[in-house]
DSSP file (Angstrom, degrees, kcal/mol; ACC not computed):
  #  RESIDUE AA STRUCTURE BP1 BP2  ACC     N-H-->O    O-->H-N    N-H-->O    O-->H-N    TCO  KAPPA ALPHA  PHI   PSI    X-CA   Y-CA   Z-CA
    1    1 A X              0   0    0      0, 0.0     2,-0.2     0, 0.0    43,-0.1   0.000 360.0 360.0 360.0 149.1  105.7  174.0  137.4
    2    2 A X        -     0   0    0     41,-0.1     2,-0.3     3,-0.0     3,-0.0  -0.736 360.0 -71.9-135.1-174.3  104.7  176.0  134.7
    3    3 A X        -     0   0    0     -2,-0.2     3,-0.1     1,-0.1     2,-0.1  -0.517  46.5-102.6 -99.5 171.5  106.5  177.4  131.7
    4    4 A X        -     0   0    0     -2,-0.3    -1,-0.1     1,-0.1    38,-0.0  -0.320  56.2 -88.9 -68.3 146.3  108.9  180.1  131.7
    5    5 A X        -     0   0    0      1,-0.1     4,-0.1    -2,-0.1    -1,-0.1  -0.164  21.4-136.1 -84.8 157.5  107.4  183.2  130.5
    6    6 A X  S    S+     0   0    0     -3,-0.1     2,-0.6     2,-0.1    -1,-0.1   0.563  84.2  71.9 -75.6 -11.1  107.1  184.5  126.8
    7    7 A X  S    S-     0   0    0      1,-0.1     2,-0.1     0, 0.0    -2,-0.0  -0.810  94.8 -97.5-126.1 136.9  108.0  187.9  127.4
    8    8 A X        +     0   0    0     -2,-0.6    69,-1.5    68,-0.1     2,-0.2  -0.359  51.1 156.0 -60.9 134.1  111.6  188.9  128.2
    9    9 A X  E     -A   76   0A   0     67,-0.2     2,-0.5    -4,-0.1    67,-0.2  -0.860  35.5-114.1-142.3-168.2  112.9  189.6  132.0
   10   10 A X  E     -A   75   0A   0     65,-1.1    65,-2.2    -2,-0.2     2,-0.3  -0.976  15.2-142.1-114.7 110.6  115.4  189.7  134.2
   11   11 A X  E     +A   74   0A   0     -2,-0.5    63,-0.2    63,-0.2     3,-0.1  -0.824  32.3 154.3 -88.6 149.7  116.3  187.4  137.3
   12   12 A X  E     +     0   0A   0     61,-2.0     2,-0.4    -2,-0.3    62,-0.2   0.489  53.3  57.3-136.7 -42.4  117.7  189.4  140.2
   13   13 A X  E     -A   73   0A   0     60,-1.4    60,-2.8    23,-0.0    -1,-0.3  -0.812  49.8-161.7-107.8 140.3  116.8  187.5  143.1
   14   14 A X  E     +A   72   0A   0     -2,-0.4     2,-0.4    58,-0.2    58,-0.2  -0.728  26.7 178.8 -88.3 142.8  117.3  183.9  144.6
   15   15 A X  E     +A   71   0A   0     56,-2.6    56,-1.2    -2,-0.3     2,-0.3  -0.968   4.2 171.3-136.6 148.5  114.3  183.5  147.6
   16   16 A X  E     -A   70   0A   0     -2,-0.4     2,-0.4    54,-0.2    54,-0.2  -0.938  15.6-167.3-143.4 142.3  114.2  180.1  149.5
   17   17 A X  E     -A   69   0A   0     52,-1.0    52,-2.8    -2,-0.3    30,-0.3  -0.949  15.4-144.9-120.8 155.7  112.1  179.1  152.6
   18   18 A X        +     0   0    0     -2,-0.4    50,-0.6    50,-0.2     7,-0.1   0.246  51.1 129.5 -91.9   2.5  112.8  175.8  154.5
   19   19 A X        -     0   0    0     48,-0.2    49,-1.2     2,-0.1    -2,-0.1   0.003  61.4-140.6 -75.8 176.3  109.4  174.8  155.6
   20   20 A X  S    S+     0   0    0     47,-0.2     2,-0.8    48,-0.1    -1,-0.1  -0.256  88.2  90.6-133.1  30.6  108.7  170.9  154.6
   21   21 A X    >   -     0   0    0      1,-0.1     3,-1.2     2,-0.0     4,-0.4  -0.860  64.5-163.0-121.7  88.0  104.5  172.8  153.6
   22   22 A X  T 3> S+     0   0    0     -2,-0.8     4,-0.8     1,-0.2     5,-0.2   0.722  82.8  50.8 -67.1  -0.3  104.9  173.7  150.1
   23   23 A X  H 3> S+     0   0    0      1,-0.1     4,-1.5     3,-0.1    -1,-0.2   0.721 107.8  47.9 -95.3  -6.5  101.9  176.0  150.3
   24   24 A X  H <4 S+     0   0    0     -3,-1.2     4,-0.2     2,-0.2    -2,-0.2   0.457 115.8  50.3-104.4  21.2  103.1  177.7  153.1
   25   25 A X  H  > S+     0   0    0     -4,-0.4     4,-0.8     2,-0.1    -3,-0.1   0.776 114.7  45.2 -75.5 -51.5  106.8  177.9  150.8
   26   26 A X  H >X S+     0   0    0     -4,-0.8     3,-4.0    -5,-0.2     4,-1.1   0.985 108.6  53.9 -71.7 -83.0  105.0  179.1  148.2
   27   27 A X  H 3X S+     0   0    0     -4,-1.5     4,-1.2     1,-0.3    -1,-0.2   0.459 116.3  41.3 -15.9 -38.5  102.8  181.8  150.4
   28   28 A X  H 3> S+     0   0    0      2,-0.2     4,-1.0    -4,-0.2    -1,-0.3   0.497 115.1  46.3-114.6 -19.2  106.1  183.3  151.9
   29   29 A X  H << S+     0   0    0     -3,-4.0     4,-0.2    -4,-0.8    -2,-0.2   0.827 107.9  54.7 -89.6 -26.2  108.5  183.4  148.7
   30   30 A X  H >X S+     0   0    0     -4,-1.1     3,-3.0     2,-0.2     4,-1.3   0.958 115.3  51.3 -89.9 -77.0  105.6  185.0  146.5
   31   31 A X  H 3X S+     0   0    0     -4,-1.2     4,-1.6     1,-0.3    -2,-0.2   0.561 109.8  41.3   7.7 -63.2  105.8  187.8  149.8
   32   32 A X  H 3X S+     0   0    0     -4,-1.0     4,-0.5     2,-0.2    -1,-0.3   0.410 109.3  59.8-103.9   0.8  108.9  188.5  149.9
   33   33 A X  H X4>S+     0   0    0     -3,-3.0     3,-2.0    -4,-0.2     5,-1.3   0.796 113.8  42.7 -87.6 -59.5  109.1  188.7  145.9
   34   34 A X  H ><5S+     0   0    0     -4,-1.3     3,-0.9     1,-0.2    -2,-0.2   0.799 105.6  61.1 -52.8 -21.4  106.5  191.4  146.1
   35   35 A X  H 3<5S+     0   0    0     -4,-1.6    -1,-0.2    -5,-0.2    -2,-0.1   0.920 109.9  42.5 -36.9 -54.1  108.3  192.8  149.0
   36   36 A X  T <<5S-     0   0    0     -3,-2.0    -1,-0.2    -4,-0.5    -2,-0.2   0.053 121.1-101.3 -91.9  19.6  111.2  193.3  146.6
   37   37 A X  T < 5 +     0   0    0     -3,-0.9    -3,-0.2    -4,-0.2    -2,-0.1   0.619  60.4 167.5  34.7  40.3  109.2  194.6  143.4
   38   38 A X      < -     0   0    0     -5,-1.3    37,-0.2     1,-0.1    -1,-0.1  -0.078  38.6-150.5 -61.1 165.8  109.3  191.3  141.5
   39   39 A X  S    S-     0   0    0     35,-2.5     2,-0.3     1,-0.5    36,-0.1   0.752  77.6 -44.2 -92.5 -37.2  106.9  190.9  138.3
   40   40 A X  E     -B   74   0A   0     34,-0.8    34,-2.5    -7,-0.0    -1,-0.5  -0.984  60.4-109.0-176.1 177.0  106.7  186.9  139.2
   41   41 A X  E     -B   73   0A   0     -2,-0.3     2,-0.4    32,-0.2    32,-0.2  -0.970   8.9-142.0-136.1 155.1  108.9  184.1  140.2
   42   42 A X  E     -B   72   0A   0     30,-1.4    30,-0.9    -2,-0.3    31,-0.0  -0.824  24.9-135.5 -93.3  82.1  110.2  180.9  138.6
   43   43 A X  E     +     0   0A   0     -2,-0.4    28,-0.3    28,-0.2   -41,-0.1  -0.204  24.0 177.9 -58.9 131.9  110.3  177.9  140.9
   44   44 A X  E     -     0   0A   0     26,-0.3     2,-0.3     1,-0.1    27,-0.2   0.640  45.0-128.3 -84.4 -28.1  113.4  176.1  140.6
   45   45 A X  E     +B   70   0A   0     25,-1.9    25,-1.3    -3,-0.0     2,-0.3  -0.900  57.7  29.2 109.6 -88.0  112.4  173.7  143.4
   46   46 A X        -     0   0    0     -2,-0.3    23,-0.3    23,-0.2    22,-0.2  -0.982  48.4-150.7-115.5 136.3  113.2  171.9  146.6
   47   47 A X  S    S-     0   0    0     20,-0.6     2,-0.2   -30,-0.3    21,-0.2   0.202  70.5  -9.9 -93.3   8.2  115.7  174.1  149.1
   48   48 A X        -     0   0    0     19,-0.4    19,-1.3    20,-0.2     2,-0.5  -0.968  54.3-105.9 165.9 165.2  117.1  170.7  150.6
   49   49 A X  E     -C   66   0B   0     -2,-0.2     2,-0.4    17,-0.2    17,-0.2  -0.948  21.6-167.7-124.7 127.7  117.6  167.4  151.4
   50   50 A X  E     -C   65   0B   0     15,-2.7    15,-3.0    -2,-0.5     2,-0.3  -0.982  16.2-176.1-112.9 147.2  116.9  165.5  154.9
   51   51 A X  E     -C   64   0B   0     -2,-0.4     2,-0.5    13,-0.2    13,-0.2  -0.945  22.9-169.5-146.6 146.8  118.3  162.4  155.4
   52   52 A X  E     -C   63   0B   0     11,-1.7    11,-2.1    -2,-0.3     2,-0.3  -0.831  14.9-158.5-113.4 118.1  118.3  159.2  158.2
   53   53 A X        -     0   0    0     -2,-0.5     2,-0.4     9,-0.2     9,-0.2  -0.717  12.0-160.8 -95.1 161.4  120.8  156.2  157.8
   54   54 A X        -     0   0    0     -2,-0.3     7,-3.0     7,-0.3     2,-0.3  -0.938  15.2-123.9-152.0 132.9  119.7  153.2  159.6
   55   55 A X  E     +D   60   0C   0     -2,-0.4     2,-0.3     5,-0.2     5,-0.3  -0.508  31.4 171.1 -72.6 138.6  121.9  150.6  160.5
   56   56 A X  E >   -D   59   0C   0      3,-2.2     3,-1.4     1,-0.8    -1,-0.1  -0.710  58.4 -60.1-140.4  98.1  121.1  147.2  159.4
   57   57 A X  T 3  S-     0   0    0     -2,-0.3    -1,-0.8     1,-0.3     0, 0.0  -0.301 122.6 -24.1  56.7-170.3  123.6  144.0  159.7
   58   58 A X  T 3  S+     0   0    0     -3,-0.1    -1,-0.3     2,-0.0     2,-0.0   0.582 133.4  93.1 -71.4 -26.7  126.8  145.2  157.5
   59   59 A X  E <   -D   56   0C   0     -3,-1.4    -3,-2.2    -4,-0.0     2,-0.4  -0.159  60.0-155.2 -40.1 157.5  124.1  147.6  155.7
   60   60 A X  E     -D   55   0C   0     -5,-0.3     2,-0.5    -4,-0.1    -5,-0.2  -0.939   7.5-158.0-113.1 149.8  122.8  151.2  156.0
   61   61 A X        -     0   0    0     -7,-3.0     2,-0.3    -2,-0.4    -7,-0.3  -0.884  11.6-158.1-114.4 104.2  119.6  152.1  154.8
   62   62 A X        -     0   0    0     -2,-0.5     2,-0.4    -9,-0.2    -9,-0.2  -0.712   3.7-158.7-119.1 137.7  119.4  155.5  154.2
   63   63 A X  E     -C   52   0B   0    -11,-2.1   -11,-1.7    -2,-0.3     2,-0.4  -0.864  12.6-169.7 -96.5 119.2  115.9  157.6  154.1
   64   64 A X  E     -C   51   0B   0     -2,-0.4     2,-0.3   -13,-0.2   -13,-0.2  -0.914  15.3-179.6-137.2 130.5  115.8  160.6  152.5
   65   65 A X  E     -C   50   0B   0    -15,-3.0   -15,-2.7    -2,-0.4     2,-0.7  -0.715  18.7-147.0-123.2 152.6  113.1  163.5  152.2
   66   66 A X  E     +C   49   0B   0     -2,-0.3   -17,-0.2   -17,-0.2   -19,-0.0  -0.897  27.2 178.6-126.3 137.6  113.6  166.7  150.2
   67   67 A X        +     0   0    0    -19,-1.3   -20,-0.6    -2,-0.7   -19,-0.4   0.177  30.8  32.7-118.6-142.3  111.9  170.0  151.9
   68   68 A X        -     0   0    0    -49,-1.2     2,-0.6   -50,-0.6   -50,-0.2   0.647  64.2-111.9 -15.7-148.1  111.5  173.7  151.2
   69   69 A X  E     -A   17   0A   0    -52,-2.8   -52,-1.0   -23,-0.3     2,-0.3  -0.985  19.8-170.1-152.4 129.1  111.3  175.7  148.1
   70   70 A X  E     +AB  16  45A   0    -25,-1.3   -25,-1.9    -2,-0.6   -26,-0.3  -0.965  12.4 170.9-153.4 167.7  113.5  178.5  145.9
   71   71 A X  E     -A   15   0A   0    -56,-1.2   -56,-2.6    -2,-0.3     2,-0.5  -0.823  30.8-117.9-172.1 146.3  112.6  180.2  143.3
   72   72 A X  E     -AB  14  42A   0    -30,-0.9   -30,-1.4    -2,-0.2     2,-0.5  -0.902  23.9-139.5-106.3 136.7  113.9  183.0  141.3
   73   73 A X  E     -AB  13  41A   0    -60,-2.8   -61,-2.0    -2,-0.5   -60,-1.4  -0.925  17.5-154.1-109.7 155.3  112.1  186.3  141.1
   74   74 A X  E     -AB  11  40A   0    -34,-2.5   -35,-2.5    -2,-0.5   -34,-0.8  -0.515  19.3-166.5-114.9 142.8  111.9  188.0  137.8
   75   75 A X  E     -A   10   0A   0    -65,-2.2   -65,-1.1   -37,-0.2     2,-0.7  -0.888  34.7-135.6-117.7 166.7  111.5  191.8  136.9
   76   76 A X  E      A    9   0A   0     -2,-0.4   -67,-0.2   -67,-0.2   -68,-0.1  -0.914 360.0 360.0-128.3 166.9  110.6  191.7  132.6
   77   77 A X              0   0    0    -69,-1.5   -68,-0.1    -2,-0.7    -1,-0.1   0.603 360.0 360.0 -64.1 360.0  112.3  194.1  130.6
């Protein structure tokens, strides 16, 4: 994470990919923002939650792993 930029913009787009490889999240949303004539993107952060209960005696134990990436892309003013 970095900070949010000094110079005024605009968000117009949400992008998310699902992949559980945040460089290869990152590789495919900063694509498809330049696809769409972004200036940059903000990441907002992880696109989801997986999770596994497991039973144990009158417990669950539940595991939970959090995966992909979104991001906003930005035009500036």
């Amino acid at each position: 994470m970095t900070n949010k930029p000094t110079q005024e913009y605009v968000a117009f787009a949400q992008i998310t990919c699902g992949d559980t490889n945040d460089k290869w999240n990152l590789e495919q949303i900063t694509k498809k923002a330049r696809e769409i004539g972004a200036d940059g993107i903000i990441i907002m952060g992880k696109a989801g939650t997986l999770g596994v209960g497991i039973p144990i005696g009158t417990l669950n134990y539940v595991v939970t792993e959090e995966y992909g990436m979104t991001a906003v892309a930005i035009k500036y003013k």
